[in-house]
Structures are given as C-alpha cells and as structure tokens.
C-alpha positions in Angstrom: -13.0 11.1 52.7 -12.8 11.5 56.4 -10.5 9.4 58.3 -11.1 7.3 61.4 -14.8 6.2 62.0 -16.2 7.8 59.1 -20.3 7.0 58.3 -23.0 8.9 57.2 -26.8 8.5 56.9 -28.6 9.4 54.3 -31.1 12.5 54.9 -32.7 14.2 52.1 -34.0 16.9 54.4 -30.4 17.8 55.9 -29.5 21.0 56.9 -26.4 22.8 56.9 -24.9 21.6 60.0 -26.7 18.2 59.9 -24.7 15.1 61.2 -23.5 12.7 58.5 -21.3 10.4 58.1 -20.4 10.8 55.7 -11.5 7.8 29.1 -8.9 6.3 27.7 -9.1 5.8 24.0 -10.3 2.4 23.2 -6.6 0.7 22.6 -5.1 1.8 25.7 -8.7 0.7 27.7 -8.6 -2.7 26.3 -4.5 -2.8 26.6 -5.1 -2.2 30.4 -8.4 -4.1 31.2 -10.7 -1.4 31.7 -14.0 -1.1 30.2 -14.7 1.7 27.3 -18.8 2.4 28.6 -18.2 6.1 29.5 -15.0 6.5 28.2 -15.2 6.4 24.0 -17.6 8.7 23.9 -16.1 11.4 27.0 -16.1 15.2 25.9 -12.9 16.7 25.2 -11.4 18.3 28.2 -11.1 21.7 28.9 -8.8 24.1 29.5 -8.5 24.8 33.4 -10.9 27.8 33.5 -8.4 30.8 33.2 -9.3 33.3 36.9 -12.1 35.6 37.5 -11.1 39.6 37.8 -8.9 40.0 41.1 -8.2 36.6 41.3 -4.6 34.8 40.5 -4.8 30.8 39.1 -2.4 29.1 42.2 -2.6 25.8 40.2 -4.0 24.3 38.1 -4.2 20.8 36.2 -5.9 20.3 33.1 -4.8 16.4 32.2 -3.4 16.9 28.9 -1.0 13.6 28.6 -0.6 11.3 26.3 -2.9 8.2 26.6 -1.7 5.9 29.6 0.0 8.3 30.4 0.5 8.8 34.8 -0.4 12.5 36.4 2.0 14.8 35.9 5.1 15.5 38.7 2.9 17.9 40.5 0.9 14.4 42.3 2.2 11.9 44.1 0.0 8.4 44.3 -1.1 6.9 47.1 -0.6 3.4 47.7 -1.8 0.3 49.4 -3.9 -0.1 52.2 -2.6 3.1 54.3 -0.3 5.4 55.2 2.6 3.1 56.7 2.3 3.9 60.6 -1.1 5.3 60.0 -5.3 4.0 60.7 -5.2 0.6 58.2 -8.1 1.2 55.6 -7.0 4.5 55.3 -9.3 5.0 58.2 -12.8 4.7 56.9 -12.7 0.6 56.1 -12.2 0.8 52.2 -11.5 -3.0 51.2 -9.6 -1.8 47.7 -6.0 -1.6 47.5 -4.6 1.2 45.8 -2.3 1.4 43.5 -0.3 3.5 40.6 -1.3 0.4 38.1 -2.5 2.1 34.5 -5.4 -0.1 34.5 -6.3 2.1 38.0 -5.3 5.6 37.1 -3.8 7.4 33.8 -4.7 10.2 31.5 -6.5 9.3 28.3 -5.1 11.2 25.7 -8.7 13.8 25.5 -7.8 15.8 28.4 -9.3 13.3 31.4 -7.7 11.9 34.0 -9.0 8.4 34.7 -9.7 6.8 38.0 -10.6 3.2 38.0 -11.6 0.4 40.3 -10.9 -3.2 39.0 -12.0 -6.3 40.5 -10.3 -9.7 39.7 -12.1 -13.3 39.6 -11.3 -13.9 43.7 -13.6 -10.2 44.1 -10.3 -8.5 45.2 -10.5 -4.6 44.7 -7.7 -2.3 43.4 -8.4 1.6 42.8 -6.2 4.4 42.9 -5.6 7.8 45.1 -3.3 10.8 44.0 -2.8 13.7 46.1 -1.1 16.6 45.5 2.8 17.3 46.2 2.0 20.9 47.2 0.2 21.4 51.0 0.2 25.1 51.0 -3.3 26.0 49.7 -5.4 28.3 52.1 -6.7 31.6 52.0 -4.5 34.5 52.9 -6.2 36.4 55.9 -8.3 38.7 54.4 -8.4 36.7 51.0 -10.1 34.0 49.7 -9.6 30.7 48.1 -11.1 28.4 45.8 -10.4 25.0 45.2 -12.5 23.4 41.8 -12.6 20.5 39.9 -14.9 19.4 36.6 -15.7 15.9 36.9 -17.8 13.1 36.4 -18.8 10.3 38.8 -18.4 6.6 38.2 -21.0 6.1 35.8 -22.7 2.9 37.0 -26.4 1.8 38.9 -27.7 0.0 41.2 -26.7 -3.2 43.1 -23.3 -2.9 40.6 -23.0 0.5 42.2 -23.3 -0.6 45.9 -19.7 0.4 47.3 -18.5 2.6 45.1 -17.0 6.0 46.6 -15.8 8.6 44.5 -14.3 12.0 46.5 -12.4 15.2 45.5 -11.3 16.5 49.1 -8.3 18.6 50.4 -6.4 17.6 53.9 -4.3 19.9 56.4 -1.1 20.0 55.9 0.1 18.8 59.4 -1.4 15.3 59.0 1.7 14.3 56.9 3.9 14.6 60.1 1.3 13.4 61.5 -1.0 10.5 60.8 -3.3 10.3 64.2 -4.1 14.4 64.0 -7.5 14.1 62.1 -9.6 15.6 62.3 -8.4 18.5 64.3 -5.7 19.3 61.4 -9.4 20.1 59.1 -10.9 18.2 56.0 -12.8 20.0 53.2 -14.4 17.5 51.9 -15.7 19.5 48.3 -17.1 16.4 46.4 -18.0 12.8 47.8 -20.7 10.5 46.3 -21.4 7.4 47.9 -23.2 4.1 45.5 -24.0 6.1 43.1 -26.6 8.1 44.1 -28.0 11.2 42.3 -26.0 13.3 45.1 -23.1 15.5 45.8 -22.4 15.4 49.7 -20.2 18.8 51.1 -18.3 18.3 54.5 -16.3 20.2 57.0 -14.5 17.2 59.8 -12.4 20.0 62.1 -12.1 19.3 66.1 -12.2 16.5 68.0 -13.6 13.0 67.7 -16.1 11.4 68.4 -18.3 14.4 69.2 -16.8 17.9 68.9 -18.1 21.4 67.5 -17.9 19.3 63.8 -20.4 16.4 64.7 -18.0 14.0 64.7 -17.4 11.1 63.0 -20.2 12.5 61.2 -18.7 16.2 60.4 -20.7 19.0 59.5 -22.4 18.3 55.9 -25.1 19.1 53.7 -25.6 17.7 50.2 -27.9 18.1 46.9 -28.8 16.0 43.3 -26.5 17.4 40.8 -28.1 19.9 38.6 -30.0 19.1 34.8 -28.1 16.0 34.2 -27.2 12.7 37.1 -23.6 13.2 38.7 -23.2 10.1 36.8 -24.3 11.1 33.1 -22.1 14.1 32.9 -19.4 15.9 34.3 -20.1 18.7 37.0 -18.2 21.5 38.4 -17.4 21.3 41.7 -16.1 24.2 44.1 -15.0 25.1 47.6 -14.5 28.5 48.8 -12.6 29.6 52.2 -13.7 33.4 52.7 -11.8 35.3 55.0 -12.8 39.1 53.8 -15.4 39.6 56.4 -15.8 40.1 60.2 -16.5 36.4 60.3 -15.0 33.8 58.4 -17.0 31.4 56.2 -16.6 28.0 54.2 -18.7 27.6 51.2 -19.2 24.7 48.8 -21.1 24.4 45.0 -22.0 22.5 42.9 -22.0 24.0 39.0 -22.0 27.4 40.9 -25.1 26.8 43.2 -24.1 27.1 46.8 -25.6 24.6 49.0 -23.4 24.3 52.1 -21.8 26.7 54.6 -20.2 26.7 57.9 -19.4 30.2 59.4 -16.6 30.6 61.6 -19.1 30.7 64.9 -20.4 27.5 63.9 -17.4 25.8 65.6 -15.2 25.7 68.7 -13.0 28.2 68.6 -9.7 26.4 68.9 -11.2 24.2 66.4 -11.5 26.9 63.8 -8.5 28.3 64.6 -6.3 24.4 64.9 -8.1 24.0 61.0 -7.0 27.3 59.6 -3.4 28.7 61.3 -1.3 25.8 59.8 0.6 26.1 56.6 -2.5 24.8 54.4 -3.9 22.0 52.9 -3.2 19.4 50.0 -6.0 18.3 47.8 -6.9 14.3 47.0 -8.7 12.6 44.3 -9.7 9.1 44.9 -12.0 6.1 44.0 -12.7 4.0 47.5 -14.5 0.5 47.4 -16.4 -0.1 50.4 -16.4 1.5 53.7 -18.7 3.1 56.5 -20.4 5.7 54.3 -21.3 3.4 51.5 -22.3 1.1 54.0 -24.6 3.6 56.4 -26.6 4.6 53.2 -27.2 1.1 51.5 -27.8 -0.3 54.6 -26.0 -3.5 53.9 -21.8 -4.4 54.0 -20.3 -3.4 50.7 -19.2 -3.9 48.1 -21.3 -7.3 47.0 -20.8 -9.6 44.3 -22.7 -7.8 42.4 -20.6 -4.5 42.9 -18.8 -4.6 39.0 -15.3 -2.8 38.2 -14.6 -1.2 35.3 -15.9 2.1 36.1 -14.1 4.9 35.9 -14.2 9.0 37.8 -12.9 11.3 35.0 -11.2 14.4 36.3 -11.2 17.0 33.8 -9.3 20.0 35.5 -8.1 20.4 39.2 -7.8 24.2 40.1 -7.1 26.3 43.1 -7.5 30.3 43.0 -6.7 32.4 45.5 -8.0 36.7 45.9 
C-alpha cells in the first residue's frame, strides 16, 4: 500500500526493477453480517513458525482469541478515511472507510484473524486496517530480518472481485511524525493483490516522488501466481528479508519460500537507501482497501462497481518478524 499517487500496470513479463504501480465460526459470522463462504471450512491456524538456527522470533502473532474477539494490545486499528492531517484516501484513493467494527475485523476463534469489507444497500464501503504498535523492526547492521505472514486472499472472482485490495506491508517509522515523508521514509510492501488476480505483487517505494531511484509512484516491483493452489483458494506464506551480511546490502521478497524479487543496495540513490534504512525501523500493516489507483490501472475501469460484493474476508494466520 504505497501512499500518494499509487498505480500500477499490469505486466506479466516484469522484471525486478520494472515500474508498477502498484473465519469466524458460523454464529459469530451471522451475528456480525459477514458471510461464512471461506470461513466454516478455514484450516486451523498455526502456531507462528518457531525461528530457524541463529535466528531469534522478535514477534510474533498467531491469532488465538476467542471468536469476535479484536487483535490483541500489540495492534492498534486504523480508522476512517486517513490519518487526521495526513493525504485523505489514505493516499492511494480507497473509497472504504475503515473501521474497528467486528463485522470488519476480529479473530475467529480457529486461530485467524479476519479482515472484512462490507458494503451496505447505498454501495458504501467499510474495511478495516491494523498496524502494529511496535516501529522498531529492521535489520541490525550486519544482521538480517524477516518479516512473514501465512495468509489467504479475499476469496472471491471476477466482476465481484473488481476493487478489492488486500496488502501485508511494513512502513518507516518516521512517517508517524510525519505524514507527508513517503516515500523517502521506505515501504516494503511484502504482499499486495489487486481484484483478485492469481498474483502476489513485491514492492520497494524509497526516494522521492514522482520519479526517483524507486520509479515512483510506481516503486520498484516484481510479482508472480502463487504456487500449486490460487492466492485465493488457500493460504500462502509470505516473506520479506532485509540482508545486511554482505558487502552490499539486499531486499528480498517470497512467496511460500520462492524468491522472486530483489533490489540490491546499488539499485538506488544512495541517500535513498540510506534515508530508508538509518531511522529507527519500521511498523508492519495489514489491511483490506476497496478501490483505488492500482485496482483501477489493472482493471482498466473505476472501481469498485456494483457488481463488486462484500462479504469477503483476508484471513491472517500468523504475523512474524525474525531477526539474525
């Protein structure tokens, strides 16, 4: 989820630096208005995935509440339609509202967290947005980090898909005192999918904008269909990695543990890399958009449409940051 002027085109061929803009249980579901397709019938969740050798688990969040319940005190929810004093549309045109409603967002009681946009009979949009309290994740110099999160995309089709914008993405630190800083502050943007498309989309925004060593408002992207099963059928791992153990530093991103996206350090500016990586760290988001320049760029039309249906909800498994 990029911030101001955000698009992207649709390019199967992309390369690595190509410019794009880029379940409840059934009483609870019905209690709150949501629909059960996807939900009933979600796996258990899992336990956050416990670290590799020589790595330390720096947080972790596996969504074990109660059904209904709200994320746990280590989010805090995002509401409305920005950051007060910040770009309205939370800078990328999204119509939906967001709010902390539990027919929005809640845990389901089988180890999910549930994201969930709702339309009403007048075609207005609600959603929600959490973000975590903590902004200190980066990798120590020399070190590495790892931000990962299991989940499964919105699972819908078609023209009731067109609008729909699902994203798992982590923010520098120094846009909270700061709402006009993006995108020199730096945005990972580890998991977006846009109208439900067979497709995971990987994005650095760093720099300045429009233009800028990152391709902005495009940012530097690649992106891939999710392995052996649709983003939408099943869940999928998803994982970011900031190495800093060699000469030159590299960004990484996967998809159930097949890398298809870098950016090395002498990809950017400079000052760019260095404006993106010498604060105090980043915070990581999980949201559910309705409309907006990307989902627009790649349908080619304005979303969402009447045709666009609520009721379909992301499920977050686990949220996870390591750190070696």
């Amino acid at each position: 989820m990029a911030l101001p002027g955000k698009s992207r085109h649709t390019n199967e061929g992309a390369t690595a630096l190509a410019p794009r803009r880029r379940g409840r249980v059934a009483a609870v579901a019905l209690a709150a208005g949501i629909g059960l397709t996807g939900l009933v019938n979600a796996p258990a969740g899992a336990d956050v995935p416990p670290p590799d050798e020589g790595w330390t688990l720096s947080f972790g969040d596996d969504f074990t509440g109660e059904a209904g319940a709200p994320p746990g005190e280590d989010w805090k929810v995002d509401t409305g339609h920005g950051y007060p004093g910040g770009p309205g549309n939370w800078g990328t045109g999204e119509i939906q509202n967001y709010t902390a409603d539990p027919a929005n967002l809640g845990q389901d009681g089988n180890g999910n967290l549930v994201i969930t946009p709702q339309k009403d009979d007048a075609g207005n949009w609600t959603s929600s947005r959490i973000e975590t309290q903590r902004g200190d994740f980066k990798a120590e110099e020399g070190g590495v980090m790892r931000i990962e999160g299991r989940i499964q995309m919105p699972d819908v089709a078609a023209d009731k898909a067109l609008g729909y914008w699902p994203a798992f993405w982590a923010l520098g630190s120094p846009y909270r005192d700061d709402l006009w800083s993006w995108p020199g502050i730096g945005e990972y943007d580890i998991m977006e999918n846009v109208n439900a498309e067979n497709r995971v989309y990987g994005v650095l925004h760093c720099d300045v904008s429009p233009g800028g060593s990152c391709l902005e408002t495009d940012g530097l992207v690649n992106s891939r269909e999710c392995p052996d099963s649709t983003c939408q059928e099943a869940f999928h791992t998803y994982r970011f990695e900031w190495d800093r153990t060699g000469d030159v530093e590299e960004l990484r991103w996967y998809v159930d543990g097949q890398q298809y996206h870098s950016v090395k350090e002498t990809d950017v500016n400079a000052t760019a890399w260095t404006n993106m990586t010498s604060h105090e760290g980043y915070f990581v988001l999980l949201n559910v958009a309705i409309g907006g320049q990307f989902p627009d760029k790649n349908s080619g039309i304005t979303t969402p449409t009447e045709a666009t249906e609520g009721g379909h909800p992301m499920l977050v498994d686990y949220i996870a940051v390591y750190n070696k």
